[in-house]
N, C-alpha and C positions, 0 to 999 in steps of 0.2 A: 454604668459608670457611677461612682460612688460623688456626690458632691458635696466638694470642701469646704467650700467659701459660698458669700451671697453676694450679691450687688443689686441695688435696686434704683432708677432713674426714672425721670416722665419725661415725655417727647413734646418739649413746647413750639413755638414758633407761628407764623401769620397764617390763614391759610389759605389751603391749596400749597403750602411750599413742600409738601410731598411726606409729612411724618406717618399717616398709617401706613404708605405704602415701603418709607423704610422699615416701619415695624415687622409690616408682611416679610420682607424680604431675609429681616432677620430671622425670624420662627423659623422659614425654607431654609437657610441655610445652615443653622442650627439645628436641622432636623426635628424640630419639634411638628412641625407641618410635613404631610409627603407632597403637597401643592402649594403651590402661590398662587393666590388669589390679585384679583386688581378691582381696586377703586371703583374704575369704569362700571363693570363687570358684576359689580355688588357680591363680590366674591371674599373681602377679605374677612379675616376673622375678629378682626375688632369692631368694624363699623358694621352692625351684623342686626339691628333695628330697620323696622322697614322705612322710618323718616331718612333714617341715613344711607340705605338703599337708594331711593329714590332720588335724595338730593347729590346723592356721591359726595359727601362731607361728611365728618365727622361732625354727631352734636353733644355725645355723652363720654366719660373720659371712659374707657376701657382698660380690663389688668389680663395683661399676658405673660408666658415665662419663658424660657427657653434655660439650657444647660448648655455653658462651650467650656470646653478644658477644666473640668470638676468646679464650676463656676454656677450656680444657679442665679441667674438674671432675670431680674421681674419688671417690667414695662410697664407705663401707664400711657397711653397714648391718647393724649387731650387732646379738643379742640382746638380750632384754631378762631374762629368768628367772637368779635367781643360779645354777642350775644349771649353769649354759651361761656363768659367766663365764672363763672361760680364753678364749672367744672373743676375749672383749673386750680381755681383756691384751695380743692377739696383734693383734688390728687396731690398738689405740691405738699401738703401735709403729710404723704404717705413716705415719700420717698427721701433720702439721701444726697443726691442727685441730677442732674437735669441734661440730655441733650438736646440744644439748640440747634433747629434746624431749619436753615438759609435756603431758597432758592437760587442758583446759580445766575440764573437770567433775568431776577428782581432786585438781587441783593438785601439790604435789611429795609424790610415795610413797617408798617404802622404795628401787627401784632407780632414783628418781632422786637421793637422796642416795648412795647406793653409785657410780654414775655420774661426780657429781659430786667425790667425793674420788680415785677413780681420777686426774680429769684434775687435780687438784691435784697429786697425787701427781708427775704427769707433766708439770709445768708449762704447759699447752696453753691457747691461747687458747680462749676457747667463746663462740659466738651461744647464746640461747635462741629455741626457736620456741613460744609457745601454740598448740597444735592443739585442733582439732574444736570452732571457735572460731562453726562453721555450727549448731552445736546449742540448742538452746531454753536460757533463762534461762544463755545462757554469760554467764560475771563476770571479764571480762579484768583488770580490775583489781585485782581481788578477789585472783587466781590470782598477779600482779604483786606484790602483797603479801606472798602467801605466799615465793615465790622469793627475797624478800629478807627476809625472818625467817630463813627456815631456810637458803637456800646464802650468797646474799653481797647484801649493800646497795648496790653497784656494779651492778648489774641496772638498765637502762633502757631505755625506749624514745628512740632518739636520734634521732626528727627535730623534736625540740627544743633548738634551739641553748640557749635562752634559761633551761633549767631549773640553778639555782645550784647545786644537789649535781650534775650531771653535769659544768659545768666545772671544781669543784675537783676531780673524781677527775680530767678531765684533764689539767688544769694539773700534776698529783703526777707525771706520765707525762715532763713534760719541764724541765730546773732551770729552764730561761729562762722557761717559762712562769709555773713555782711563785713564781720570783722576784715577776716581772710579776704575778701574781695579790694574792701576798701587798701587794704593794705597792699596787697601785689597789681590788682586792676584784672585778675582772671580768677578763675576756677579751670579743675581736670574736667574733661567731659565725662569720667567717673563720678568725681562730686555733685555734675550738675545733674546728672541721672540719676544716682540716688536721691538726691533734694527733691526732686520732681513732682511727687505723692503730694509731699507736704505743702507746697508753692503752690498746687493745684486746688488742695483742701483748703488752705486757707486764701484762697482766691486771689494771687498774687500771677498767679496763670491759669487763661484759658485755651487749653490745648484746640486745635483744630485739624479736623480732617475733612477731604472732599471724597467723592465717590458720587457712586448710581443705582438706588436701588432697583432701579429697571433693570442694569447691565452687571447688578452683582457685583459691582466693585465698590472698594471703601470700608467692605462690612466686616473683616477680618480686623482692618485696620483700628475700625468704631469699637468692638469686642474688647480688642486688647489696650486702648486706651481709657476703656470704665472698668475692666479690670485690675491696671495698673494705679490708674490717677482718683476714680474715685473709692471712696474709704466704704470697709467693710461695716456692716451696722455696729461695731461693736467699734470702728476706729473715727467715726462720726465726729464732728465736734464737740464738745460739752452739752450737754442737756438738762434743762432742770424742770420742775413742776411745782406746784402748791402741796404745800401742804393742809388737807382740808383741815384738820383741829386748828390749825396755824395760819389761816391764808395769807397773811403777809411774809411768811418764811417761805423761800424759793429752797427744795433741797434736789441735788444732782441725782440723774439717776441711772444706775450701773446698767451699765449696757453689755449684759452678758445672758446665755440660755438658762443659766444656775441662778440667778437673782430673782428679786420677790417679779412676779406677772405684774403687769403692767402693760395698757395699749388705750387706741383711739379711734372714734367711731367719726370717719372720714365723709360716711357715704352710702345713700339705700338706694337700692337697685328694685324694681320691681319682676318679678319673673312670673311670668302664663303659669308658670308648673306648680312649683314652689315657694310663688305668691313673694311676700317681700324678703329680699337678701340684706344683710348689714354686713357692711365694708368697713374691717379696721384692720391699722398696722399695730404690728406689736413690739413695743419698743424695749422692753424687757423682761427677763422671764420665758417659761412655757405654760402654753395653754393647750390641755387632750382634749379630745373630744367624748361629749358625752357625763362632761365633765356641767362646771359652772363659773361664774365669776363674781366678783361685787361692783356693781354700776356705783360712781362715786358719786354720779352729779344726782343720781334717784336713790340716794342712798339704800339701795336693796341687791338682794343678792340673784340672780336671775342662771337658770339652768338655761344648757346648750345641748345641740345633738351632733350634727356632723358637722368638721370645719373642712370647705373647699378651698383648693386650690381654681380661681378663675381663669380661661383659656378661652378670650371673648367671651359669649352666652355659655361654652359648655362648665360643667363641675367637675370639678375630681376631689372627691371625698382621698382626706389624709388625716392620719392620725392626731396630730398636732402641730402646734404653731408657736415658732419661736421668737428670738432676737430677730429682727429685721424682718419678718415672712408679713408679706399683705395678705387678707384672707378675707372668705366670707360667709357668715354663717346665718343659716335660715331662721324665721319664725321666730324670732323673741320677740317676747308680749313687753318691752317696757323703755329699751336701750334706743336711743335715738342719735342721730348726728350732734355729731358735738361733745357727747359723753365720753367719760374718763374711765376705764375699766383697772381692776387691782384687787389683789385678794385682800379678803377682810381686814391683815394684820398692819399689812405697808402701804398706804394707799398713797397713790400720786395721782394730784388733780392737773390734768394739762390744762390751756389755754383755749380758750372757743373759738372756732374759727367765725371771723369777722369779713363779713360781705355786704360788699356795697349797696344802697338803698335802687330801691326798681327806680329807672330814667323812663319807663313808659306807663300808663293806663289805659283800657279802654273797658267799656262796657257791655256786656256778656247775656246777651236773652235769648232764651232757648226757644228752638221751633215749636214744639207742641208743650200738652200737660205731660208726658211720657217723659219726654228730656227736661223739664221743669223738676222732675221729682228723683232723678238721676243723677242729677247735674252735680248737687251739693259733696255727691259722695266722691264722685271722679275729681272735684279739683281737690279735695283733700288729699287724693293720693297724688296727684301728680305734685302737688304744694310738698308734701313729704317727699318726694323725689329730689326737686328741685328748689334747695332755700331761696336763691333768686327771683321765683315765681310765686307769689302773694295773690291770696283773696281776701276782698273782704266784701262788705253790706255797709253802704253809705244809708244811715238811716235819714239823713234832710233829704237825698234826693230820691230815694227807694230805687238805687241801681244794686245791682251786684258787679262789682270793681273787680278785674286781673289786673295786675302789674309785673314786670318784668323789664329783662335790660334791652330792651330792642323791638323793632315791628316785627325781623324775624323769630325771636323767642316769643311772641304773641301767636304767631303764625301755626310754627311747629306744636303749641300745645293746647291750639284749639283742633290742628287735626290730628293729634292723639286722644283729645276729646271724641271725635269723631269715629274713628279708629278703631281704638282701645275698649272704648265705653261707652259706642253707639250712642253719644248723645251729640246734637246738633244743635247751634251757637248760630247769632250774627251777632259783628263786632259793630261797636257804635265809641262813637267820642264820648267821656264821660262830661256830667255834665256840672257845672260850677257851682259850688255852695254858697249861692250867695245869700246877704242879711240885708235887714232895712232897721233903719234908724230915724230919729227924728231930729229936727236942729233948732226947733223953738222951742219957748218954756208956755203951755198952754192948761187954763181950766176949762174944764169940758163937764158934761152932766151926762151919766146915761138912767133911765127913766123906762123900766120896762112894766107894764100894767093892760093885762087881760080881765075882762068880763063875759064871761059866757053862760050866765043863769048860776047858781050858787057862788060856791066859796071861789073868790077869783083868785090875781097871782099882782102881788106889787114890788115892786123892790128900788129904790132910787138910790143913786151914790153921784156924788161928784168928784171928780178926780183932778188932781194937779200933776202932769208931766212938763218932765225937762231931760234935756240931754244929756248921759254920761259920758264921759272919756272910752275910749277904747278897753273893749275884755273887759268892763265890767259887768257886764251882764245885766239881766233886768233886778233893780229892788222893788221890793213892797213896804210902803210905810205908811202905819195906821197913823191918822192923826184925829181920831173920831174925838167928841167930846159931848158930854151932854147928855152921853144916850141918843143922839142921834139917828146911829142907826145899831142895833142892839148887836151885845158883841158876839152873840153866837152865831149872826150874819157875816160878819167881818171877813172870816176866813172863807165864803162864799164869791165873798166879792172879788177876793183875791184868787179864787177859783177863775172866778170867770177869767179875770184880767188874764191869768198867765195860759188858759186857754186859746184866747184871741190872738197874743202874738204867735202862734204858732202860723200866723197867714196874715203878711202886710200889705197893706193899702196900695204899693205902689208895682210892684210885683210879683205878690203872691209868697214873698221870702218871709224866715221868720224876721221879727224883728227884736232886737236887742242894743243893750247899752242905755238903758232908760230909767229913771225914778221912778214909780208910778205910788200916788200920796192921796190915800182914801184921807179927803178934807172935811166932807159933810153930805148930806143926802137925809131920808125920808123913809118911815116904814107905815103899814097899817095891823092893829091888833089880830087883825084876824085872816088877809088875804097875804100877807108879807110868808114868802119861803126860804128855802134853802136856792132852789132854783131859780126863784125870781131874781132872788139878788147877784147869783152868778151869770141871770141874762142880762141883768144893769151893767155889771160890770165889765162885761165883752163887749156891753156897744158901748160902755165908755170910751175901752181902750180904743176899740175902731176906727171912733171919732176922730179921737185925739191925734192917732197915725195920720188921719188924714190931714185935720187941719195945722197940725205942729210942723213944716215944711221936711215931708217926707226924703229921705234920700235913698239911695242902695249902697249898698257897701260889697266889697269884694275882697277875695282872701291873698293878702300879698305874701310871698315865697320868698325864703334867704337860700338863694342858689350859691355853690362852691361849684366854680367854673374850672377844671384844669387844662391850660392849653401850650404848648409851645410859646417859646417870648414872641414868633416871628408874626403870630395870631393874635396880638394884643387888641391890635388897631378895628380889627377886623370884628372882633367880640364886643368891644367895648362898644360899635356902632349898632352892632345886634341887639343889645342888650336896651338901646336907648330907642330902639325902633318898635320894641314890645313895651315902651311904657314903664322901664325898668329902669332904674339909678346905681350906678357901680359905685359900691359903698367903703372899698379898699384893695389892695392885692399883697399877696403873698405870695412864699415860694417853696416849690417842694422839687429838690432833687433839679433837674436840668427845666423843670417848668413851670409855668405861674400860673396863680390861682387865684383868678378874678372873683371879686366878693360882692354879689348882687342880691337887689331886693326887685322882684319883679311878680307882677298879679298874675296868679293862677290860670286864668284863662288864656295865656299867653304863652302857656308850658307845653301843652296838650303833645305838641310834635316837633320838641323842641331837641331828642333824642335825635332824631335823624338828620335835621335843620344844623345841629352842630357838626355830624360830623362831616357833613357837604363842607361849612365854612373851615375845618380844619384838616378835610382828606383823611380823618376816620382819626387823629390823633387827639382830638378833645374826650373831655368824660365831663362829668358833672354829677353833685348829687342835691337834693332838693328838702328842704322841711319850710312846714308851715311857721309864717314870723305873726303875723297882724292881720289886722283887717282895716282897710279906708276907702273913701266914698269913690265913688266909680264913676271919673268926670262925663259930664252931661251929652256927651258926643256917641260916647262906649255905650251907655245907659241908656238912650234914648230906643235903641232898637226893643232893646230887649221888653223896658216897661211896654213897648206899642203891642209887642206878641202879645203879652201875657193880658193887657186889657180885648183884643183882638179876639182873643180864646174866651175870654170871660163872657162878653158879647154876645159871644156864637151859642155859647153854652146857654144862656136866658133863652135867645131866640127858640 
């Protein structure tokens, strides 16, 4: 069967509300599959990873196809867990499209609201589907209600020409209609059926259907209403890009097979076979195989070999790739997520995809020296898989840091660590970067002098410390006179000093925020060194830590809190109970976003802690603000360890 048209959509919604297994059900019945597989069962073709085996959840978005009535339809079947949502950022780039998918017997949950503000966000048309619509005491109606309280009142079932709120939303879709509306108070159920396309594309309706992909009902229905209602890639809404000579000129770009190539690199895939896969939609243009491209953002031109069509894990090598085709092609040495591909003459630079900062950390030490020497290279790939999942190497505390959105996104990629790359982890809380500071203005003398039979070792300096303001770090300022102490000492002394803080008097932290003011001091002709004078000068500073009334200091955090209005009360008492001060609010869309300054060590598990207090509908993201002293109560445990260890250590 020759295929004429494309559609392309991803399958959003909470989960568990049944999207791989509508997926599965369409492939079967579209013949693309000679079986259905089930969830249960670890049978189906999307969720085809052994994490997702095993957990019977989707964690990674998967691209499948099917053909119905000269129609080739391409799926992206994301997750549903907000753990896993950077999935979803990365598919909803690919597609046109989105159907949303309800649980009958839940109605709309926490990640069908997160869902649905993504594609607002994204301005994409959306079907709704009710699932699992086969179950006892299912309440389609009931469920049709809920979707329009809580996402939008534009929710219909539309094989009602004759329902009077469906054809005012779509008369708003077209002037001549609105005209014609306003004027008579109706439309033909001709007019409103033709208008439909357009009402729907420019989201003035979201069509709805129910069905089962258990019991195979719905799915004819689902077919022909993203054939109908969503637009062909080339009927898409306006699209524009950068222009790289010009980036502040935005120019539109022709959405046809004949136009200059143009696409976007969505998404890598790792494969056992063929090593790593690269996922892009191509939004203008063709691209053969065998052929090449020009990467915009690496400005170089990079050669290609075969481009697959994806059908879960399998490949199918095809010729080429057009308007609207998702694809993905092996082995290039250069093209990364996020890249803008275009032949060298026309280029169009798209937009980077923007993903929220990691809400979790923990700290990652491998069991033996074997997985110590492994380790670095496996989170790199998995780090390239996953932009939401970050490493790094905190050098104050000598950990090795993962971050990511969730305890379970920490979970699943230490046992793909495991797994995958036979390396072995335990997770630990990371641990706080804290500083020490001092709060008096002190002169102090340090006086270092050995004799041990000849040429001995002297070097004396005096030093004046005082306290600076916050972030400014430590200065050094000579104030030698006289010859005191000769000047090609000076920069010794200042050795030793910024030596010393690297380890303070009260608990081991560095310390910072300080003057330190070489005033006067002592040399001898002949025992006076390089290193004498940087051992005067670190027991200077020692000193000085100690007697200038030591403090600790701790890193305080500006949290963007977003939570429902009905969560105000409830956050703002969280927030005061970590030590934290709510510094304003703001509002985004239907919720508000509490604006907090609260200390680091109070964050650690603060990911899962919200979403208890909100039932999974808060978010939050986090960056470093300051640093301040870390009242005497907090503090006191900590200085007793670290003298406690000190202690132990002499004994």
């Amino acid at each position: 069967m020759a295929v004429l048209n494309k559609r392309n959509f991803i399958l959003l919604g909470h989960a568990q509300s049944g999207k791989t297994s509508l997926a599965e059900s369409l492939l079967y019945f579209c013949k693309a599959t000679s079986r259905k597989g089930s969830v249960s069962d670890g049978t189906t073709v999307s969720d085809y990873s052994f994490d997702e085996i095993e957990r019977r959840s989707s964690i990674n978005l998967s691209l499948l196809f099917c053909d119905y009535k000269g129609n080739r339809i391409q799926i992206v079947d994301a997750p549903g867990y907000a753990d896993f949502y950077g999935e979803v950022i990365q598919g909803i780039r690919a597609v046109d499209g989105v159907v949303l998918v309800v649980d009958v017997s839940s109605g709309v949950e926490v990640g069908t609201e997160c869902a649905w503000q993504i594609l607002e966000e994204n301005n994409l048309p959306c079907v709704i589907f009710i699932s699992k619509t086969d179950k006892e005491a299912s309440d389609v109606p009931k469920v049709l209600e809920d979707i329009r309280n809580t996402l939008s009142k534009k929710a219909f079932f539309i094989d009602n020409a004759d329902n009077p709120e469906l054809i005012e939303a779509v008369a708003e879709s077209d002037d001549k209609l609105l005209e014609k509306f306003l004027e008579s108070g109706s439309l033909s159920p001709e007019e409103v059926r033709s208008a439909l396309t357009q009402a729907v594309i420019k989201r003035n309706i979201f069509p709805v259907v129910a069905g089962s992909a258990q019991a195979g009902k719905g799915l004819s229905e689902l077919l022909e209403a993203v054939i109908k209602y969503f637009p062909d890639p080339q009927s898409r809404l306006k699209l524009t890009a950068a222009d790289p000579a010009k980036p502040d000129i935005r120019k539109e770009v022709v959405l046809t097979a004949e136009a200059p190539f143009s696409a976007f690199v969505f998404k890598n895939i790792s494969d056992p076979y063929v090593g790593q896969l690269t996922l892009l939609r191509v939004f203008s243009g063709t691209l053969a195989s065998n052929t090449g491209f020009y990467n915009v953002n690496k400005k170089i031109r990079e050669r290609i070999g075969t481009i697959f069509n994806l059908q879960g894990k399998e490949q199918r090598s095809t010729d080429a790739a057009s308007c609207g085709d998702i694809v993905a092609i092996a082995k290039l040495k250069e093209t990364e997520v996020g890249d803008s591909l275009s032949n060298d003459k026309e280029q169009f630079l798209y937009d980077p995809l923007a993903f929220p900062e990691a809400a979790i950390s923990a700290s990652v030490k491998p069991h033996s020296r074997e997985d110590e020497e492994k380790i670095s290279d496996a989170l790199h790939k998995l780090a390239a898989e996953d932009p939401t999942f970050t490493v790094r190497h905190d050098p104050q505390t000598k950990e090795l840091l993962i971050s990511g959105m969730g305890d379970l996104h920490l979970t699943v990629m230490v046992t793909r660590l495991k797994k995958r790359f036979n390396v072995n982890v335990d997770l630990g809380t990371p641990k706080v970067s804290y500083k020490e500071t001092i709060t008096k203005v002190l002169k102090v003398q340090g006086k270092f002098k050995r004799q041990s039979g000849g040429r001995g070792q002297y070097g004396d300096c005096w030093i004046e410390v005082q306290p600076l303001e916050r972030g400014k770090g430590l200065e050094f300022v000579d104030k030698i006179v006289g010859g005191a102490i000769p000047r090609n000492f000076i920069p010794s002394v200042e050795k030793g000093v910024r030596q010393a803080v690297s380890e303070g008097a009260v608990a081991g932290y560095p310390v910072d925020d300080l003057r330190v003011t070489l005033v006067d001091g002592s040399y001898h002709d002949v025992d006076s060194s390089d290193m004498a004078f940087q051992k005067a000068g670190s027991m200077a500073l020692r000193k000085a830590v100690s007697d200038a009334g030591p403090v600790l200091l701790e890193p305080i955090m500006d949290a963007d809190i977003t939570i429902p209005e009905d969560f105000l009360g409830a956050i703002s008492g969280d927030v005061n109970s970590r030590r934290g001060r709510v510094m304003g609010m703001d509002v985004k869309g239907r919720n508000q976003i509490v604006k907090a300054q609260i200390p680091l060590s109070e964050m650690f598990k603060y990911a899962n802690d919200l979403r208890s207090i909100t039932g999974g509908r808060g978010s939050y993201i986090m960056r470093f603000s300051h640093y301040e002293e870390v009242p005497h109560k907090v503090a006191q445990p900590i200085i007793t360890q670290y003298q406690s260890s000190r202690k132990h250590e002499e004994e």
